[in-house]
C-alpha positions in Angstrom: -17.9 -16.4 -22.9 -14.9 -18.5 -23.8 -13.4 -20.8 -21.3 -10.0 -18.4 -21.4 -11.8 -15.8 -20.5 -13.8 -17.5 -17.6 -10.7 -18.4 -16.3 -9.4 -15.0 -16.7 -12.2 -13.7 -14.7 -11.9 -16.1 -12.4 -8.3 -15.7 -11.5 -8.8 -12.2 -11.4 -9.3 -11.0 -7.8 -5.9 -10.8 -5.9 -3.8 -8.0 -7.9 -6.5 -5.8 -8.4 -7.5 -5.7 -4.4 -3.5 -4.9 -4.3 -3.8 -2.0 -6.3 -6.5 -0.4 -4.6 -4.7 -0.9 -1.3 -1.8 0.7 -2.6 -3.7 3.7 -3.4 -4.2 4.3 -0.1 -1.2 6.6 2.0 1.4 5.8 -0.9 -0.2 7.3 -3.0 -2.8 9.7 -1.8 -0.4 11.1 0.7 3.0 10.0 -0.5 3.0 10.6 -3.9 0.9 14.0 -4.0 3.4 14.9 -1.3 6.3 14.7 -3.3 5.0 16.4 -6.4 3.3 19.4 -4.2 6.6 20.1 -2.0 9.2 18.8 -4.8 7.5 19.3 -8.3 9.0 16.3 -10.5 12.1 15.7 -9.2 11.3 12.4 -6.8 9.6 11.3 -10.2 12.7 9.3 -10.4 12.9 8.2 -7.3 8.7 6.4 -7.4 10.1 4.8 -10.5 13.2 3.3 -9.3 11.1 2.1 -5.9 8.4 0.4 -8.5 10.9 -1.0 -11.0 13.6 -2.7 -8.1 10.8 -3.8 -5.8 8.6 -5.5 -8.5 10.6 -8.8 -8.2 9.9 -9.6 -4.3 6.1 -9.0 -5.0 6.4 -11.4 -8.2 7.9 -13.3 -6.4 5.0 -14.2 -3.9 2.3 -14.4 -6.2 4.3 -17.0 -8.5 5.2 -19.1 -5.7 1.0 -19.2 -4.8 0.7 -19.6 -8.4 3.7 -22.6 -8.7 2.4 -24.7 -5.5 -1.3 -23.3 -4.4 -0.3 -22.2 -1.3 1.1 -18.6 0.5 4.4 -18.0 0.3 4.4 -18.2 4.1 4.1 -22.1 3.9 7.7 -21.7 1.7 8.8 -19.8 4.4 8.3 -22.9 7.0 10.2 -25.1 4.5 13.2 -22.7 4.4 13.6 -23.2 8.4 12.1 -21.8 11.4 13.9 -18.8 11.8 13.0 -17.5 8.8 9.3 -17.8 9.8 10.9 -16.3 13.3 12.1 -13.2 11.4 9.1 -12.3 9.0 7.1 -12.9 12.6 9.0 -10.0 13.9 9.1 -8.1 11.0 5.3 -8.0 10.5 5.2 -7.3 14.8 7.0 -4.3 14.4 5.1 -3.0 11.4 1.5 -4.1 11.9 0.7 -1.5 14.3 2.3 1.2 12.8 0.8 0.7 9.1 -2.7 -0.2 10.3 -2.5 3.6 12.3 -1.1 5.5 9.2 -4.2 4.3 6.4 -7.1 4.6 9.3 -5.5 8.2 10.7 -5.9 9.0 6.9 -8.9 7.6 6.4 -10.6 9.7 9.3 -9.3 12.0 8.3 -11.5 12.0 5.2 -14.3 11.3 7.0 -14.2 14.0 9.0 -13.8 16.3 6.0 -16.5 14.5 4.7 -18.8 14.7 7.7 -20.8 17.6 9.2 -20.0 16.9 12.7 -16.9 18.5 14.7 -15.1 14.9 16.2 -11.5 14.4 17.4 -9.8 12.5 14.6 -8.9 9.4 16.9 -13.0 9.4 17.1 -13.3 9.0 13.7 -10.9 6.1 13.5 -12.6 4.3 16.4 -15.2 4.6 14.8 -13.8 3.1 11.5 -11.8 0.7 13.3 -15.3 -0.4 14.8 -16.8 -0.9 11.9 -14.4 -3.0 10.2 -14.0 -5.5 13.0 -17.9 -5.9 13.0 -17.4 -6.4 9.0 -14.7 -9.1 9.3 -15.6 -10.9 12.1 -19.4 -11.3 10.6 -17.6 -12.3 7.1 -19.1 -10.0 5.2 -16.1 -8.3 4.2 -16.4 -9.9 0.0 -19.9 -8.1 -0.2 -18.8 -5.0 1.0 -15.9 -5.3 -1.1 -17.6 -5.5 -4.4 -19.2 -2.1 -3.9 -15.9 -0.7 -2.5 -14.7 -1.4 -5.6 -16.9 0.0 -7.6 -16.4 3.3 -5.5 -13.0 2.7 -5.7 -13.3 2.8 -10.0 -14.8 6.6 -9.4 -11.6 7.8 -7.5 -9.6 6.1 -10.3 -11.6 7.7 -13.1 -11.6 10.9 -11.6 -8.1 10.8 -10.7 -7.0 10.7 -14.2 -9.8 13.4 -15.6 -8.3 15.6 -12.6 -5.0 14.7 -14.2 -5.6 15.4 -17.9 -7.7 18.4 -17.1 -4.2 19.2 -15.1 -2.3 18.9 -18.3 -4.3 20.8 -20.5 -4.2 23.8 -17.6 -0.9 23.8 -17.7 1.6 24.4 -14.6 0.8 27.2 -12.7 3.9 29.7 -12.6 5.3 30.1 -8.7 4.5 32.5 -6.4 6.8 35.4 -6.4 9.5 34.5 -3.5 9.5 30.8 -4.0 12.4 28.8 -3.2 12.3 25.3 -4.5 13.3 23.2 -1.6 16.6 20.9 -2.1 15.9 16.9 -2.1 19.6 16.6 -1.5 19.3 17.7 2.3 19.0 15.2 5.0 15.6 16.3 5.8 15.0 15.4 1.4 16.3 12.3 1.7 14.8 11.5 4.5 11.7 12.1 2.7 12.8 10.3 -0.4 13.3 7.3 1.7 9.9 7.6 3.0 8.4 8.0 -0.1 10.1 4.5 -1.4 9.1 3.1 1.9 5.4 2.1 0.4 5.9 2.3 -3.3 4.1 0.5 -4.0 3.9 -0.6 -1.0 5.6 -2.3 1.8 7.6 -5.8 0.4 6.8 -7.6 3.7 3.2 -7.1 2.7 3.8 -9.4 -0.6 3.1 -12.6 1.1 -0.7 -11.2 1.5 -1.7 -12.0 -2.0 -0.8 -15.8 -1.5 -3.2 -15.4 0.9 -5.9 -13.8 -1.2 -5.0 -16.3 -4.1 -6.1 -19.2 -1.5 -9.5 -17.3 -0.4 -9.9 -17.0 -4.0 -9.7 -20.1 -5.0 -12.1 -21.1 -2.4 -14.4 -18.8 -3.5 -14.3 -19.6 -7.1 -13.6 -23.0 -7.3 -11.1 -22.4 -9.9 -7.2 -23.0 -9.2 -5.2 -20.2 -11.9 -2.1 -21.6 -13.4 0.6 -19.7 -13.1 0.5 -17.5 -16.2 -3.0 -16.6 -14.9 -1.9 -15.6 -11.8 0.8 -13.5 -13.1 -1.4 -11.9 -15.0 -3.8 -10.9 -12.6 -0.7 -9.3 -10.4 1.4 -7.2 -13.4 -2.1 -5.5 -14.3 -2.9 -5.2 -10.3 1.2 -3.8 -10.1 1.1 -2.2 -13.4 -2.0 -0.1 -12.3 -0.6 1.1 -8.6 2.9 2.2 -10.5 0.6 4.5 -13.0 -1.3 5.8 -10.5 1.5 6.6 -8.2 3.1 8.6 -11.5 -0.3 10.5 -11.7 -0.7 11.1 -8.0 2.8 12.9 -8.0 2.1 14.6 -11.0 -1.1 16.1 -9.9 0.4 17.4 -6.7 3.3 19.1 -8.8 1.2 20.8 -11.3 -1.5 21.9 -9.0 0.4 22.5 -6.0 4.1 22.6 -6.0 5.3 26.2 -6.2 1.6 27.7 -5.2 2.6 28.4 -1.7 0.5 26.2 0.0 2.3 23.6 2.4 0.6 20.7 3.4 -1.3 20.4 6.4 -0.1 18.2 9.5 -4.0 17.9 10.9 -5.4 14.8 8.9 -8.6 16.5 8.2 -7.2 19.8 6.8 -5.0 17.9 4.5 -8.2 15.6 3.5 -9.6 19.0 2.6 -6.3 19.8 0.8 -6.1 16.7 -0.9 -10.1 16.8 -2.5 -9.1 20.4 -3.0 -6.4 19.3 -5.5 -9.5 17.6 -7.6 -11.7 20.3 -7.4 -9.1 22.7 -8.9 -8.6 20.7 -12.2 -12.5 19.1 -12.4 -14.4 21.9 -10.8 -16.2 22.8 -7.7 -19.0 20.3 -9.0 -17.5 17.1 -8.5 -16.7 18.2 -4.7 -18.8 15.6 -2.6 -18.3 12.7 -5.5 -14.4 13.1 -4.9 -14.5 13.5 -1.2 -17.1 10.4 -1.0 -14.9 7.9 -3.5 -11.6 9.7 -1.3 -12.9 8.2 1.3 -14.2 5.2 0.4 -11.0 3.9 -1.0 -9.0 4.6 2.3 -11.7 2.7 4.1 -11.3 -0.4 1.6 -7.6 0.1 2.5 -8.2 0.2 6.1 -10.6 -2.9 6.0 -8.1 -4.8 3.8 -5.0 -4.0 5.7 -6.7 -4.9 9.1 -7.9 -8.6 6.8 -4.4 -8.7 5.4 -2.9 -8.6 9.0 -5.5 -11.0 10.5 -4.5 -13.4 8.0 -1.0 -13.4 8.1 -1.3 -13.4 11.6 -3.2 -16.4 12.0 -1.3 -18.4 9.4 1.8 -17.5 11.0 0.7 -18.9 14.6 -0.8 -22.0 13.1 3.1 -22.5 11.9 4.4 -22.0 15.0 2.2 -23.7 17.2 0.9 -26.4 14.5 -2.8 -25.9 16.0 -6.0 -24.2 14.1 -8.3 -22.5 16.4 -11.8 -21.5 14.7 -11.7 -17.4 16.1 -8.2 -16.5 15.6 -8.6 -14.6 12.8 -10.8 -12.8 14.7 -8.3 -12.3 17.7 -5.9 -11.0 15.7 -8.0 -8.5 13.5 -8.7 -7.1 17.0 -5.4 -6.9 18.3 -4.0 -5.5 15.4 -7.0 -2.9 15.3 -6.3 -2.1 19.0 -3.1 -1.2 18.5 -3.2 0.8 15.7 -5.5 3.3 17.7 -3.0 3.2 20.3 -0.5 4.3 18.2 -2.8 7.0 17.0 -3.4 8.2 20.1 0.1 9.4 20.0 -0.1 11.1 16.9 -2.7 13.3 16.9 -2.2 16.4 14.9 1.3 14.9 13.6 -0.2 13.0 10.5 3.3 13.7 8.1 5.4 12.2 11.4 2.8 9.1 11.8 3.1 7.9 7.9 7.0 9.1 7.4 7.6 6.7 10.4 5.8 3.9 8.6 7.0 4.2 5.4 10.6 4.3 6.7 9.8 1.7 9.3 8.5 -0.5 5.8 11.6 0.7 3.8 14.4 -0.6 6.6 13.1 -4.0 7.6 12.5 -4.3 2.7 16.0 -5.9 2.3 15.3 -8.6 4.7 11.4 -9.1 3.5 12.4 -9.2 0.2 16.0 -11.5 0.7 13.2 -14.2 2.2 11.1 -13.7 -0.8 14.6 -14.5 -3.2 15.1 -17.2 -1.4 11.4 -18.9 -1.2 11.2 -18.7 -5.0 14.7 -20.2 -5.7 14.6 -23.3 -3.5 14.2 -26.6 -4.2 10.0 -26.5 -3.8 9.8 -25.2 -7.3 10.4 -26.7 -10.3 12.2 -25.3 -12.9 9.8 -24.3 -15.0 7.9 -22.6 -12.6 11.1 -20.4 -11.8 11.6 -16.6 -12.4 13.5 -16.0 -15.9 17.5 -14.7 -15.9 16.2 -11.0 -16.4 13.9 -11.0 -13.6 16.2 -13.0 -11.5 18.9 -10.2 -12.1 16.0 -7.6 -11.7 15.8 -9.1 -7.9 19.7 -8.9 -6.9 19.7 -5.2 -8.2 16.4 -4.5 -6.2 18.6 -6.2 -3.4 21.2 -4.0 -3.5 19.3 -1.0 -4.3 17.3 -1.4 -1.1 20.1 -2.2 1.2 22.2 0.6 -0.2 19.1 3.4 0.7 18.8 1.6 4.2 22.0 2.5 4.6 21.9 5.7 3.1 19.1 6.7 5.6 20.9 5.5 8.7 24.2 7.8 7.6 22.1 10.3 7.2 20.1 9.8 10.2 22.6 9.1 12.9 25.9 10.7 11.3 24.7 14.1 9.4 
């Protein structure tokens, strides 16, 4: 093996553990939502969210890539408050997130098991198990063969969606009326959808973090080019997929008559049901296994994502270390999350809308801090983002102030 490629390899890590997590509820919920009650015409809108977002996650892995550390430690630099703000940003979303990818994720299990259990069982019982995984370290072994499940749910994603193709769109059910996205209750929607395409931009400054545990792990520090790399084919992957996802739920579902359930296990069912139609009855208990699978990496990696961010962010603030913190947070943050839950049960649409509008209102400031981190005086020149992507960022800046406030008019005044 050549030394570019080692290096490749060895840089490689932090984008593609990205991707996977944005498979989760973006785009197994999300997306084939939007296709199944919409068809093709939010197409436009997963794009837009992808293309005027991209900067703000670039932005985080090139300022790892620029100094070796998070972006977080750029956000000390730029003055307290700032580190104050993305605090309470991440406060106010933690909870929520960490409920809407385990409340899917048992929700698959529970399709997947033979018992009868409460949903809120079934994420105890994965919350359980992925504070045990964390706190013992062993989270990097477990990922390796998460991933390799994770690969199956990716292969058989696009089979489903080829095999879609070739099927052809099913013609609607006599008395179908295609439902308007420009409604308040479609834009509402739309905004949600955005929310977590392909994910939440506050969430960017996790692969910094991952970059760091990487390094560790490896040895290896990436330059930057390396790094990049590693993130467009992580971005470039979750954008694709996200395309797929919404076109799978348009041409197997949209028009059929069947409305998605609220009950996370029925819609698990729904959702593996999708698969089944294009693939075959067959491939059942492979989908519903790699389904799940990939909602529990998202789960554990979510829970690690906020552990971590956590933790840096109180060694900032109180300039001390203490050795179980990370495992206080994970937690608190898992805590929580079933308590949220708790007071969603039966209401899974409600519990991820509310996220991914909760993520989509507090983007313009996430990604404003992210602007400003990469265009201060820590980094050189040459380590800056080009004029395009630089004019990329202020459009995504006004694109995502100008939904926010799209959403409240529409919220508080229609």
């Amino acid at each position: 093996m050549s030394q570019n490629r080692k290096h490749f390899f060895q840089a490689l890590g932090p984008g593609i553990v990205f991707a996977g997590m944005c498979i989760g509820v973006s785009h197994l919920v999300q997306s084939t939502r939007a296709g199944a009650d919409y068809g093709f015409v939010l197409l436009i809108a997963v794009i837009a969210a992808n293309l005027f977002k991209y900067p703000f996650f670039e932005f985080a892995s090139r300022y790892t890539g620029a100094t070796g550390v998070s972006i977080l430690d750029g956000y000390a630099k730029m003055g307290r408050w700032i580190i104050w703000l993305y605090t309470l940003i991440t406060v106010i979303t933690m909870f929520i997130v960490t409920a809407a990818v385990t409340f899917v994720a048992a929700g698959l299990l529970g399709n997947l098991m033979p018992w009868s259990l409460d949903t809120n069982v079934w994420a105890a019982i994965i919350m359980g198990i992925c504070i045990v995984i964390l706190a013992s370290g062993q989270y990097s072994a477990l990922d390796g063969l998460l991933k390799v499940v994770s690969v199956v749910l990716l292969l058989s994603t696009i089979v489903a969606f080829f095999s879609a193709v070739f099927k052809g769109t099913k013609p609607p059910v006599e008395g179908f009326i295609p439902p308007e996205v420009m409604t308040p209750a479609g834009i509402i929607f739309a905004v949600a959808l955005m929310g977590w395409m392909p994910t939440a931009v506050d969430i960017s400054t996790w692969t910094g973090l991952w970059a760091e545990a990487r390094v560790k792990q490896t040895g290896y520090k990436p330059l930057l080019k390396e790094t990049l790399l590693d993130f467009n084919i992580g971005y470039l992957m979750s954008t694709v997929l996200a395309v797929i996802f919404l076109s799978l739920g348009a041409m197997v579902i949209y028009g059929s008559g069947t409305e998605l359930s609220n009950s996370a296990p029925v819609f698990a069912g729904q959702l593996i049901g999708m698969y089944t139609d294009s693939i075959g009855e067959w491939s059942y208990f492979i989908i519903a296994i790699a389904a799940f699978s990939t909602m529990f990496s998202t789960s554990i990696t979510v829970l690690d994502g906020y552990g971590r961010v956590m933790t840096r962010l109180t060694e900032i603030l109180t300039g001390r270390k203490h050795s179980r913190q990370y495992t206080l947070w994970v937690i608190v943050v898992a805590l929580g999350g079933f308590f949220v839950i708790s007071q969603f049960l039966g209401n899974l649409k409600q519990l991820v809308d509310f996220a991914t509008i909760l993520s989509f209102v507090v983007a313009p400031a996430a990604a404003y801090i992210n602007y400003r981190a990469i265009f201060s005086k820590e980094i050189l020149q040459d380590f800056r983002p080009p004029p395009w992507l630089k004019k990329l960022a202020i459009a995504g800046l006004v694109f995502l102030s100008v939904f926010t406030l799209i959403y409240f008019y529409v919220l508080l005044i229609l």
